[in-house]
N, CA and C atoms as a LAMMPS dump frame, in Angstrom:
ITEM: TIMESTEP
0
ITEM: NUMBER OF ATOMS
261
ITEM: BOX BOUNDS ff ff ff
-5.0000000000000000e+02 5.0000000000000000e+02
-5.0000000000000000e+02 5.0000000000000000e+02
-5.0000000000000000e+02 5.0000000000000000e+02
ITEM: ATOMS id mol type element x y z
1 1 1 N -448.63 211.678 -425.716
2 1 2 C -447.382 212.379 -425.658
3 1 3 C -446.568 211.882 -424.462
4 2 1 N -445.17 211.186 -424.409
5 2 2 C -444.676 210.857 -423.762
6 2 3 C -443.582 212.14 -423.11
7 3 1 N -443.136 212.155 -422.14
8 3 2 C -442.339 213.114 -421.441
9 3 3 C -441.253 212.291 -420.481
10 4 1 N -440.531 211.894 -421.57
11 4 2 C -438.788 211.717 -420.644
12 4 3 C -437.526 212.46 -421.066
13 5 1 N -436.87 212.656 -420.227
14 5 2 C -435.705 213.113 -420.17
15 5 3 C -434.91 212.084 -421.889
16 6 1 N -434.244 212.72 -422.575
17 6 2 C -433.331 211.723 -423.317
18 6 3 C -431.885 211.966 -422.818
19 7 1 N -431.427 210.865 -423.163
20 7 2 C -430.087 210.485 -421.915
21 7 3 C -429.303 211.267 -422.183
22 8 1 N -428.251 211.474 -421.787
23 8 2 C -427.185 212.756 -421.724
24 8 3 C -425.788 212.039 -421.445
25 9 1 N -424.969 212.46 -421.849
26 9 2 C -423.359 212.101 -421.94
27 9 3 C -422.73 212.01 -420.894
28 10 1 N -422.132 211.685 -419.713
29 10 2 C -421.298 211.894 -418.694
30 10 3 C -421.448 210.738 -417.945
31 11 1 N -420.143 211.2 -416.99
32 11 2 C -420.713 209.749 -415.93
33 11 3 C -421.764 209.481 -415.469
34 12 1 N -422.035 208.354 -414.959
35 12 2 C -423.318 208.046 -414
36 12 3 C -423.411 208.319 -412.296
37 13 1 N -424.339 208.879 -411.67
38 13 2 C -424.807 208.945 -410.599
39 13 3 C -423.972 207.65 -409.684
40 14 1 N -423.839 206.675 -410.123
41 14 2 C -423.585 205.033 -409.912
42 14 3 C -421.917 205.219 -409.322
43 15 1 N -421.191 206.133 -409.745
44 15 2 C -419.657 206.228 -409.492
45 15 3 C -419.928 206.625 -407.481
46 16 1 N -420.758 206.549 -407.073
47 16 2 C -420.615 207.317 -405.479
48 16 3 C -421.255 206.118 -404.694
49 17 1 N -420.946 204.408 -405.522
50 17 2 C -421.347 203.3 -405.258
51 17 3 C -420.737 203.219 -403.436
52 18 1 N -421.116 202.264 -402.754
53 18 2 C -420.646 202.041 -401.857
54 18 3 C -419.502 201.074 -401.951
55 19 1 N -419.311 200.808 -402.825
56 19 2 C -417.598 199.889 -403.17
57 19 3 C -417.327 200.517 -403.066
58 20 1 N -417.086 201.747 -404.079
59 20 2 C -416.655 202.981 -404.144
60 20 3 C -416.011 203.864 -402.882
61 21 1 N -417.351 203.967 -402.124
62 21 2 C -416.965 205.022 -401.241
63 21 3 C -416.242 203.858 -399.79
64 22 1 N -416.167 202.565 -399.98
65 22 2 C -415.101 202.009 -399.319
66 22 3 C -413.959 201.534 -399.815
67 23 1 N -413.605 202.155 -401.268
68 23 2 C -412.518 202.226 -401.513
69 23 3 C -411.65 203.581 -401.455
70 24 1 N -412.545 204.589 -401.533
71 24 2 C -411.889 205.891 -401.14
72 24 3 C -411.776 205.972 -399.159
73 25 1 N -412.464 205.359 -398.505
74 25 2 C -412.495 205.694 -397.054
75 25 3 C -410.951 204.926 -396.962
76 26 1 N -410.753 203.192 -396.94
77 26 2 C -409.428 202.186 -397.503
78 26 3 C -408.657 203.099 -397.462
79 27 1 N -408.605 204.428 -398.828
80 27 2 C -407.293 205.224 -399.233
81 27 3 C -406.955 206.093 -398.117
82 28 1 N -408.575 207.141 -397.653
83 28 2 C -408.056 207.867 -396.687
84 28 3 C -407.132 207.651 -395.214
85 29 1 N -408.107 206.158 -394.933
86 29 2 C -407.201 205.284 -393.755
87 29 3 C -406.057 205.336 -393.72
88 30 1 N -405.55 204.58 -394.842
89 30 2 C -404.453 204.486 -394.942
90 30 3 C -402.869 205.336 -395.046
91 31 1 N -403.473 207.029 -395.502
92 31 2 C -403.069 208.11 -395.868
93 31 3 C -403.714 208.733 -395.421
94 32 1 N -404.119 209.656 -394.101
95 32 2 C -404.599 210.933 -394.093
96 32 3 C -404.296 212.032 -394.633
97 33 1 N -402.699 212.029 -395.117
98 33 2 C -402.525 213.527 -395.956
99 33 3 C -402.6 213.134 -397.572
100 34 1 N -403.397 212.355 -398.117
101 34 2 C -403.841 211.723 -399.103
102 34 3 C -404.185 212.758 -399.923
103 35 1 N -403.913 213.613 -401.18
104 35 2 C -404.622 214.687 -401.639
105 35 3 C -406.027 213.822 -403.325
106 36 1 N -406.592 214.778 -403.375
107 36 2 C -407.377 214.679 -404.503
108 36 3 C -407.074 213.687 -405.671
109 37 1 N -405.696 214.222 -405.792
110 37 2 C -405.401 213.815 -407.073
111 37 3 C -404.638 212.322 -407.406
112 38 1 N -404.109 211.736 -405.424
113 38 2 C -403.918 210.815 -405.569
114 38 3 C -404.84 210.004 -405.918
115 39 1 N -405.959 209.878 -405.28
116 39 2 C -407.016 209.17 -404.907
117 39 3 C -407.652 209.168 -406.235
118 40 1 N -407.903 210.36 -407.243
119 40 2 C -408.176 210.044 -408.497
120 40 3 C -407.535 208.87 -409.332
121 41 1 N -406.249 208.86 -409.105
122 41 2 C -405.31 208.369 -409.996
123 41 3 C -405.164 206.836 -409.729
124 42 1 N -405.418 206.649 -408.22
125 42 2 C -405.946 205.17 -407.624
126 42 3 C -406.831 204.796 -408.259
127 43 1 N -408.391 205.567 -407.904
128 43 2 C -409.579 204.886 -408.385
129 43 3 C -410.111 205.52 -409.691
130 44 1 N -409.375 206.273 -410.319
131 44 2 C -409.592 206.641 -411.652
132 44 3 C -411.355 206.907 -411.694
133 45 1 N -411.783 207.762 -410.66
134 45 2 C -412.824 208.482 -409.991
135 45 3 C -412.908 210.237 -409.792
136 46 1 N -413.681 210.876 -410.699
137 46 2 C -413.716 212.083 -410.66
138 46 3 C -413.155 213.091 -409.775
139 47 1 N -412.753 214.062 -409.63
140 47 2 C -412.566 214.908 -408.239
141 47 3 C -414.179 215.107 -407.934
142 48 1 N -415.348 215.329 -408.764
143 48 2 C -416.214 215.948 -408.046
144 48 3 C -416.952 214.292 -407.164
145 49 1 N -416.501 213.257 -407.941
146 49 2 C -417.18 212.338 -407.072
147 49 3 C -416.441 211.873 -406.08
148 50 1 N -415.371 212.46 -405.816
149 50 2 C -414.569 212.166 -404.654
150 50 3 C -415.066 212.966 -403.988
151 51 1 N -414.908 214.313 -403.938
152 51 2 C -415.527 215.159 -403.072
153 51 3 C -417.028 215.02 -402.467
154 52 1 N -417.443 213.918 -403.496
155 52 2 C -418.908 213.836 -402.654
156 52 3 C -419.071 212.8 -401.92
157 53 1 N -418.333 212.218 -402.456
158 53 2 C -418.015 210.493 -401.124
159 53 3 C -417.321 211.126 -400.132
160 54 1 N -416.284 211.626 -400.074
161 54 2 C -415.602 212.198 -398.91
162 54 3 C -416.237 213.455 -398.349
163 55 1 N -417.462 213.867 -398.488
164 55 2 C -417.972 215.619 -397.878
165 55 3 C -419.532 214.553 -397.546
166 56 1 N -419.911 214.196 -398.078
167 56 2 C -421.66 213.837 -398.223
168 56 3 C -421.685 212.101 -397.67
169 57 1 N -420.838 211.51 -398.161
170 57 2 C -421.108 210.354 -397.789
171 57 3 C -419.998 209.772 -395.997
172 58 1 N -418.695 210.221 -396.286
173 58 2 C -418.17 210.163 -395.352
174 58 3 C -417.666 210.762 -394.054
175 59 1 N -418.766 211.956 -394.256
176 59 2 C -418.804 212.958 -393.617
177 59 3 C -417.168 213.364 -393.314
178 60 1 N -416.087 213.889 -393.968
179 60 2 C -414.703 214.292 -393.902
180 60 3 C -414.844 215.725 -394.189
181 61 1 N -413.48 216.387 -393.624
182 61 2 C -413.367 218.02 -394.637
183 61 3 C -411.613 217.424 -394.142
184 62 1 N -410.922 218.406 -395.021
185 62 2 C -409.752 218.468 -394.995
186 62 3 C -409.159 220.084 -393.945
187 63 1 N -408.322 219.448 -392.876
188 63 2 C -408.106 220.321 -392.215
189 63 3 C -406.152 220.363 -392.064
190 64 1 N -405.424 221.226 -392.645
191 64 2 C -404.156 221.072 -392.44
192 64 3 C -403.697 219.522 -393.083
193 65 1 N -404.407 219.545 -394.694
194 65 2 C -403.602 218.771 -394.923
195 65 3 C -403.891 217.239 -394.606
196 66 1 N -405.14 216.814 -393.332
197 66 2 C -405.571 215.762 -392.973
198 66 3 C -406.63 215.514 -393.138
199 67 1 N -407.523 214.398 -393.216
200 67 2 C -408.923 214.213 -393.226
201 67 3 C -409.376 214.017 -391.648
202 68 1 N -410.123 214.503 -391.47
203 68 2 C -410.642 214.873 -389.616
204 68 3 C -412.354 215.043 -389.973
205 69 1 N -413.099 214.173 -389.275
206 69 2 C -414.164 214.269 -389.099
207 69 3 C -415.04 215.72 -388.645
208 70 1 N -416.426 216.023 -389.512
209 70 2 C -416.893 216.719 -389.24
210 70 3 C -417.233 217.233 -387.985
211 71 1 N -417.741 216.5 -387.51
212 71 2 C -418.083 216.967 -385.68
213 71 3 C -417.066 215.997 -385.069
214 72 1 N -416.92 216.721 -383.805
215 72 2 C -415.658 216.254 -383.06
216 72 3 C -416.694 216.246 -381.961
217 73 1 N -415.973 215.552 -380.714
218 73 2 C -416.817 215.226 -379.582
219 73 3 C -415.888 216.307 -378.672
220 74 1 N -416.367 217.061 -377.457
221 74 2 C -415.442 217.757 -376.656
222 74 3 C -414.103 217.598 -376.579
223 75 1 N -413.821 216.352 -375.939
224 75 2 C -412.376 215.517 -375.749
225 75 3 C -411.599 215.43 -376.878
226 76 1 N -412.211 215.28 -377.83
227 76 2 C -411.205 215.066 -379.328
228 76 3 C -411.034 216.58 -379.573
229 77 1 N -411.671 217.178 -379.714
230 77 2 C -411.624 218.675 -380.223
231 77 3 C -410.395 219.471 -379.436
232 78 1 N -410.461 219.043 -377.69
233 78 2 C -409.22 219.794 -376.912
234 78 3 C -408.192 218.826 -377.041
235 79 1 N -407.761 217.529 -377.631
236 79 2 C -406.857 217.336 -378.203
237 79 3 C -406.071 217.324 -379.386
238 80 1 N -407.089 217.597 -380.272
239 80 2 C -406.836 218.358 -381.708
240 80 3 C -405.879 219.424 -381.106
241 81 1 N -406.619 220.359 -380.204
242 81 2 C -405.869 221.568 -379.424
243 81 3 C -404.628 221.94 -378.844
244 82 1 N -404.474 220.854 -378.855
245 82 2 C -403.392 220.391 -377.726
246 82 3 C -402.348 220.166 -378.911
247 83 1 N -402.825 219.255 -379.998
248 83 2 C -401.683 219.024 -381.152
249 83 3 C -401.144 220.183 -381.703
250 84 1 N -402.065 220.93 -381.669
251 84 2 C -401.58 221.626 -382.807
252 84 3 C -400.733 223.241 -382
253 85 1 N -400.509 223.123 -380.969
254 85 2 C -400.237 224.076 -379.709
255 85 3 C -398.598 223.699 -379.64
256 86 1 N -399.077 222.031 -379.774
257 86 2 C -397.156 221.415 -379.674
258 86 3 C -396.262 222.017 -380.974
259 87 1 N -396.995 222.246 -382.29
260 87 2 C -396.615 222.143 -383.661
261 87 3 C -395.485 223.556 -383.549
């Protein structure tokens, strides 16, 4: 008796390639207020596999609109502070 999975319909695991996720980092560079749906429409790449290249692989969150790294170092964090004090 054999026991495998039989294949199933949808994209592949394979879309969160590292081309991939240096073609979505490329977009963010280039655009920090870059939303979802551009970046879909560029790489004709899921929202949920964007969200996982950009949350899991590139460690990003979206803050006001920008992509800003998860951990900040002291110094960056009180100038984040500082920006947004001027606004």
């Amino acid at each position: 008796m054999e026991i495998e999975d039989e294949p199933r319909p949808g994209r592949s695991v394979s879309k969160t390639s590292e081309e991939n996720t240096q073609l979505v980092k490329s977009i963010i560079d280039e655009d920090p207020h870059v939303t979802y749906d551009n970046i879909e429409a560029e790489t004709s790449l899921s929202h949920g596999t964007i969200s996982t290249i950009t949350h899991a692989h590139l460690k990003l969150r979206k803050i006001t609109s920008r992509w800003v790294h998860h951990k900040l170092k002291s110094d960056q964090k009180q100038q984040t502070v500082n920006f947004f004090v001027k606004i």
